[in-house]
N, C-alpha and C positions, 0 to 999 in steps of 0.2 A: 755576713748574711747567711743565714742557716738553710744548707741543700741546695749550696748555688756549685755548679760543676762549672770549667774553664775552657768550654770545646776549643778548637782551632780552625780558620780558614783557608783551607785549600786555595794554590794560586795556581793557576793552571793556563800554560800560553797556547795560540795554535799557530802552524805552521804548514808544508807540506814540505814532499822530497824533492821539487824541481829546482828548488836553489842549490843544491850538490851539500857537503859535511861543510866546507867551512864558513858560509852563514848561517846553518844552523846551528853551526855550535856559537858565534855569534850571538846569537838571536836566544839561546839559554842562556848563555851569560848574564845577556840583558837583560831577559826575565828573572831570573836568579837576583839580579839588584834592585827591581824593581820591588819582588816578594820582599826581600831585607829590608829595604826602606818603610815598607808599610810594616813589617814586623816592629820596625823599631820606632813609629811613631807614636806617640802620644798620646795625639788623637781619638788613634784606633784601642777600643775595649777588649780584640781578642787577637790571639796571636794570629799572625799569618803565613804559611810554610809553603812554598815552593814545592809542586808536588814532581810537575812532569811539563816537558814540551810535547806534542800531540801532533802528530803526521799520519795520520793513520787511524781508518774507522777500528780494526780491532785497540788500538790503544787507549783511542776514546773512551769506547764501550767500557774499557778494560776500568779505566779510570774511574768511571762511573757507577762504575758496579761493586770497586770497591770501597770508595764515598758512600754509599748506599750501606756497607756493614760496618764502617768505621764508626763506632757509636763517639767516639772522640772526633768526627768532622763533622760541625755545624753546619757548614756551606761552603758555598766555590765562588770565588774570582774569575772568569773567562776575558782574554785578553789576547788578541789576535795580532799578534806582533808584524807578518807579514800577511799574505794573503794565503785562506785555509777554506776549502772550496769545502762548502759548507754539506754537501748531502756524507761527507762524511761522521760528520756530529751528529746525521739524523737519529740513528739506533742508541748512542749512548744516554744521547740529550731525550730518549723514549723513555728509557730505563731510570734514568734520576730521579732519585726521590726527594731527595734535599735543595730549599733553595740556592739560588744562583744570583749574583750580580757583574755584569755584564758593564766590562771598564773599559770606556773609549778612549784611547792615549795613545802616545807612542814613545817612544825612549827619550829621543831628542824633544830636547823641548823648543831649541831656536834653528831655523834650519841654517846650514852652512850656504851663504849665496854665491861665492865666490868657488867656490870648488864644489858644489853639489852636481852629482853624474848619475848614471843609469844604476851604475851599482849601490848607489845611495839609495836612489829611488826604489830598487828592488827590494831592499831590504829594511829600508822602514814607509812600509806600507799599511799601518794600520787604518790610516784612511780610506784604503780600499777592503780589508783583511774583514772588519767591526761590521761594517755594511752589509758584508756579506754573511755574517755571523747574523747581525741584527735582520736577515731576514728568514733564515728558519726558524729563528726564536718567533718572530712574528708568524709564518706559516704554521708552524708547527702549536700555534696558541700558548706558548710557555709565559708563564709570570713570574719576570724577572723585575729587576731595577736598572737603570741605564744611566750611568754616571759617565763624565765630559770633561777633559781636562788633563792636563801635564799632573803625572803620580805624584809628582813635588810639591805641587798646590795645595794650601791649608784649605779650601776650600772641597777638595774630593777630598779630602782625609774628612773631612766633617759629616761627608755625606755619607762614605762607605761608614764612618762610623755611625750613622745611625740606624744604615741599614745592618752593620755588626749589632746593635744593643736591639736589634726588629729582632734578628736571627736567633741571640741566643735569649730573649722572652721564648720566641718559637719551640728552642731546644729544649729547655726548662717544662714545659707545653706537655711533651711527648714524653706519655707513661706515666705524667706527674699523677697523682691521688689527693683528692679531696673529700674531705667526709661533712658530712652533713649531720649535725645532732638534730634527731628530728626533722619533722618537714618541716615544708616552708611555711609562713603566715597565712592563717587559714580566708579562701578568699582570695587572696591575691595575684592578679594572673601575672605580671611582669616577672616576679622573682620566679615562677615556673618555667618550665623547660623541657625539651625532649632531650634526657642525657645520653641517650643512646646514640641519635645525632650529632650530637657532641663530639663525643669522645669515636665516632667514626670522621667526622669534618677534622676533629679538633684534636685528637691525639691525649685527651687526659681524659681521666675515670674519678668520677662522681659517685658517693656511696654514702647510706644512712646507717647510722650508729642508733640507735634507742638512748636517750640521756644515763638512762640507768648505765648502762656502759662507762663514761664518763665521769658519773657518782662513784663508782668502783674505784677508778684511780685518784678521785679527790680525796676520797677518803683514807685513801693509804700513803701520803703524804706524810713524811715522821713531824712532830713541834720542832725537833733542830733545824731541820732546812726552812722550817716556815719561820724561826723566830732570825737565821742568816740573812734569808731574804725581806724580813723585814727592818734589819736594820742595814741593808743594802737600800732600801727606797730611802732613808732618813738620810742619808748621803748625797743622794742622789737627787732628791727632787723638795718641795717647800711643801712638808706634810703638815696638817692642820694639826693644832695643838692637842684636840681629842683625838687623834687616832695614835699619836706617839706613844711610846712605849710607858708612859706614866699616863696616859689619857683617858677618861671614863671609854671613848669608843674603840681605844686598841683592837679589842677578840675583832671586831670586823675588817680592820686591815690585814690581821693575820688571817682571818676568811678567805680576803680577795687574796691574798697570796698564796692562799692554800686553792686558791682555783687557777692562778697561774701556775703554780709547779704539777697538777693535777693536767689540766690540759696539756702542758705542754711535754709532760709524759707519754699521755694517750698518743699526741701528734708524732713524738718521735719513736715510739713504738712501732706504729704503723706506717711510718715513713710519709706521710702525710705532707703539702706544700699551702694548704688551707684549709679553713671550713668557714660552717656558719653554725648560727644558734637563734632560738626565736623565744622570744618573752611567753609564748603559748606553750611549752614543751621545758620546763625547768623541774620536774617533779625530784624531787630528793635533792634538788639545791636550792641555798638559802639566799641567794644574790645571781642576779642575772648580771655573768660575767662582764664587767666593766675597763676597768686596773687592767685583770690580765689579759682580757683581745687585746687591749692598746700596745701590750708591752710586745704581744708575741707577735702582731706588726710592725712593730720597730724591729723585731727580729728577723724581720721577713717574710712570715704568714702574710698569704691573701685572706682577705677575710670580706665576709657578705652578712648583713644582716636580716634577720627573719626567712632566714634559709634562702637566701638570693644566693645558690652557688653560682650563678654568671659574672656577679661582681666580686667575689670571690677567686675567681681565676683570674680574671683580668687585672683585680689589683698586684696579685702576684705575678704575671708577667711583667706588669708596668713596672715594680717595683726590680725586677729583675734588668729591664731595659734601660733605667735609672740609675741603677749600683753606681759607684765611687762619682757620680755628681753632684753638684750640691743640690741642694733643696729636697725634696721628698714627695712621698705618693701614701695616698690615704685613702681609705673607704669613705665616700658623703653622701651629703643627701643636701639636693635641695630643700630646703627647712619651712622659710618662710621670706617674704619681700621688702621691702622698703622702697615704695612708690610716692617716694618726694616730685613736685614738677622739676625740681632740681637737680634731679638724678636717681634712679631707678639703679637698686641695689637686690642682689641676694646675702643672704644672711644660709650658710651651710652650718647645718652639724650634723650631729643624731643624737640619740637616744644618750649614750656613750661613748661609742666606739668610733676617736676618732684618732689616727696615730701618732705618736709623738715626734716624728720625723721631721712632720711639719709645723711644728714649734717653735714659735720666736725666739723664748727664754726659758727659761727652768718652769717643764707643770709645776702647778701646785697640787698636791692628794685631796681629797676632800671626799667628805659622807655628805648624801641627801639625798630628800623619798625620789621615787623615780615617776612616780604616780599612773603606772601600767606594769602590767605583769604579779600584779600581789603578793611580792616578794620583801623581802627584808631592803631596808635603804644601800642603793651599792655604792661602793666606793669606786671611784673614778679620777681621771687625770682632767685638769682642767687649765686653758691654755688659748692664747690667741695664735691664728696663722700670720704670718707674715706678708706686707705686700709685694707686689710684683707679679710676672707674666707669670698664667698657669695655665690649665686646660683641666674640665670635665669629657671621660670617656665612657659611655654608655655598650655594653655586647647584649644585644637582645633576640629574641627566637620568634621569628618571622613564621614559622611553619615549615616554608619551603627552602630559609636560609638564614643564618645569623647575618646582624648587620652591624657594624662596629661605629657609634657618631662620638662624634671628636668637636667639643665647643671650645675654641678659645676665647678665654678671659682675663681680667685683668685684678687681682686680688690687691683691695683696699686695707688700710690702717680699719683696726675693728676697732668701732665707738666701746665707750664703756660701755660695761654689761653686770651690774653690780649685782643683781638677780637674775644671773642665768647662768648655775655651774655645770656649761659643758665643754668641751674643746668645740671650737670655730672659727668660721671663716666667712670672710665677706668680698663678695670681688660684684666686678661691673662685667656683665656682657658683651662679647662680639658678635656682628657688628655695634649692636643695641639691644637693650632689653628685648622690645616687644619682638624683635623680628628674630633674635636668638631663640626666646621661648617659646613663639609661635613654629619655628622652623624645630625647633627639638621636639614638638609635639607632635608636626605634620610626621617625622621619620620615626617615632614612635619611639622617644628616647627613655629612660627608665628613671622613677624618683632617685635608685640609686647611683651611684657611680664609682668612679676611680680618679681622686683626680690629685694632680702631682704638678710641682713648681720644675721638677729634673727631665721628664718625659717630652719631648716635642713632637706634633702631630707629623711632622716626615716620618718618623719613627714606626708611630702608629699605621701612617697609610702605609708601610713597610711591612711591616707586620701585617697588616689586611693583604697585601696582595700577597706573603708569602701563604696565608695562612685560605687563601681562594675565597674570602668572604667580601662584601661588598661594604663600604666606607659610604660614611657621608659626612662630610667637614664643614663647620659651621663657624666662621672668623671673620676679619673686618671686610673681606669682598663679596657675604652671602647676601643675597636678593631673594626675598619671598621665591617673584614669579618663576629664577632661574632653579632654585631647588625642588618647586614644587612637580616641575617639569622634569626634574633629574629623576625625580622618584617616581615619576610615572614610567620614564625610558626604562630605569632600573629593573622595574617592576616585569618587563618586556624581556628586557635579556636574561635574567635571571630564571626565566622561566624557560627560555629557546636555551642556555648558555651548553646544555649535556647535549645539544643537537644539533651543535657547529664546529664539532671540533674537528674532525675530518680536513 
């Protein structure tokens, strides 16, 4: 995946001096194989390092402040192995900038009943140690995650790792650059935005290109890498007999490849992690990029259409929180429905741009008109999704705050589609149609989105809380009346929420 960096997480235990040196060295020990074992699990997406045992408000602080410059630490583990009287963590855990998850365990997993003594009990005390941790985390208003369980359990490996694949979307997040060719689609208020907001909430920078920029490095593109790459695609995917190298419509597949290696110039130039592009704003190009958005999201580009940079960031986190799982994460759109009394379907695509990740089988290439934007016919990947569990995520600009809604669904075998060459996908809603789509509208959810088979909504609520934005989750236990009531409370705190923190 292209511009994906491998931070590491900090494990970090607390303690104090009134147990004397030889259970604390004990007590690192133990933390020491606790870090190793999440190091070496599976499970978990990033490394984990053992940083320090913490007895002490300047150690804390200390700790904290260097996690804060460490551009290689993602986040921290906090794990209170004994008891760590907690206004000592107040000043460090002030200073932290990077999220935290906060793991209630204890070394032992079975206790010994037959010989367990005071000195036992002194020393693995994290049932009293966590509590008391867990409550200046709570006084102090910090947003963390709070995982339950024996370190050994496949079960907190699952958890910390989704809170690992929240984190490093996050870190990905921060500093990342996306460009924008042109505005958004004129009229549109969803894909608009305040980027300023943004990229101060959000930690990434948003910026417009003029397409002519763009035109510049299409056009300098040599015939050798475009006639390489196109017999790179003849390898690789089921190109329609006209666009093959003996084809009346070849020059247009080497077009669309001369706009993949074109943009994805420009991207890597500028160190870019997405953009967007819109059918209004193509002036000096002959194809409204199709073939190569798809390709350079399979590469890992976020991508947004008609200048939606919001789904454009978000696919590219998702896709970053997804890495080495199976299935994949795509830019969509709600398209159109299928309102059988039999069951109540969406039918997803777009225009083009839909990525190959999510791919049952080998695209096929294919040319045809696109019948908007008055451009030449483009050439495109065309492709059914797969069935099974997925989710639609929506990030939208509320004014006062961005709000992240997370729909799970369930993606159906797609009926044939013998006239309709685009990638797609058909899935069923959670709970149900009507209350999914009525409930995605009340919270103001966006035609486009991110939606991914690899991605799980803990993930996502992971990401929302490290990311201080507010979640709204829509799955098989959502209720009209109980959401519509969330979003009013919501509407409440989110407005008090800078005037309680005290």
């Amino acid at each position: 995946m292209l511009n994906l960096s491998t931070p590491e997480i900090w494990f970090v235990c607390g303690s104090q001096h009134l147990y004397g040196p030889g259970p604390l060295k004990q007590v690192a020990a133990n933390a020491l194989h606790v870090a190793d074992a999440l190091a070496d699990s599976k499970q978990l997406p990033l490394k984990t390092t053992f940083k320090a045992l913490l007895t002490t408000p300047e150690e804390i602080t200390n700790v904290m402040l260097a996690a804060n410059s460490d551009a290689n630490c993602a986040g921290l583990i906090l794990w209170m192995h004994t008891f760590s009287p907690s206004k000592m963590w107040i000043r460090g855990l002030s200073v932290l900038k990077k999220p935290f998850l906060h793991l209630h365990t204890q070394f032992n997993r079975d206790l010994p009943w037959g010989t367990i003594d005071m000195d036992f009990m002194n020393l693995n005390q994290a049932a009293h140690g966590d509590r008391e941790a867990g409550f200046i985390h709570t006084r102090m208003r910090l947003a963390r995650k709070v995982v339950v369980g024996h370190w050994s359990d496949p079960e907190v490996h699952e958890r910390i790792g989704a809170w690992m694949r929240a984190v490093r979307g996050w870190h990905d997040w921060q500093g990342a650059k996306f460009v924008r060719f042109g505005d958004n689609m004129r009229q549109v208020a969803v894909t608009d935005g305040d980027k300023v907001s943004a990229e101060m909430k959000l930690g990434f920078q948003v910026n417009t290109h003029g397409v002519g920029d763009l035109v510049a490095k299409v056009d300098a593109v040599s015939p050798s890498a475009i006639s390489t790459l196109c017999a790179d695609y003849e390898k690789s995917y089921a190109v329609a007999p006209a666009l093959k190298k003996s084809g009346a419509r070849h020059d247009e597949l080497r077009y669309s490849a001369r706009l993949e290696l074109g943009l994805a110039a420009f991207l890597a130039q500028g160190g870019y992690k997405g953009f967007t592009d819109t059918f209004e704003d193509l002036h000096g190009l002959r194809q409204l990029p199709g073939m190569a958005t798809q390709r350079l999201m399979g590469a890992g580009y976020g991508f947004g259409g008609e200048g939606d940079w919001k789904t454009a960031t978000l696919v590219r986190a998702m896709k970053v929180m997804g890495h080495g799982l199976a299935g994949g994460t795509s830019f969509m759109e709600d398209y159109t429905y299928h309102l059988s009394p039999k069951g109540h379907q969406v039918l997803g695509s777009h225009m083009l741009e839909i990525c190959p990740s999510i791919a049952s089988g080998k695209p096929s290439i294919e040319v045809h008109p696109l019948g908007i934007g008055g451009k030449e016919d483009p050439v495109r990947m065309v492709f059914d999704a797969p069935a099974g569990e997925a989710l639609n995520a929506s990030l939208v600009d509320l004014g006062n705050r961005f709000r992240l809604i997370v729909n799970e669904v369930k993606a159906v075998k797609t009926p044939k589609l013998p006239k309709l060459p685009v990638a797609r996908a058909v899935w069923e809603c959670k709970p149900d149609f009507k209350a999914a789509c009525a409930a995605w509208i009340y919270a103001g959810g966006a035609h486009h989105t991110g939606y991914s088979y690899s991605v799980t909504a803990e993930m996502l609520e992971d990401f929302a809380t490290i990311a201080g934005i507010e979640t709204v989750h829509i799955n098989a236990d959502t209720t009209l009346p109980a959401l519509k009531q969330d979003l009013r409370n919501n509407e409440v705190y989110y407005h008090l929420a800078q005037g309680i923190r005290a």
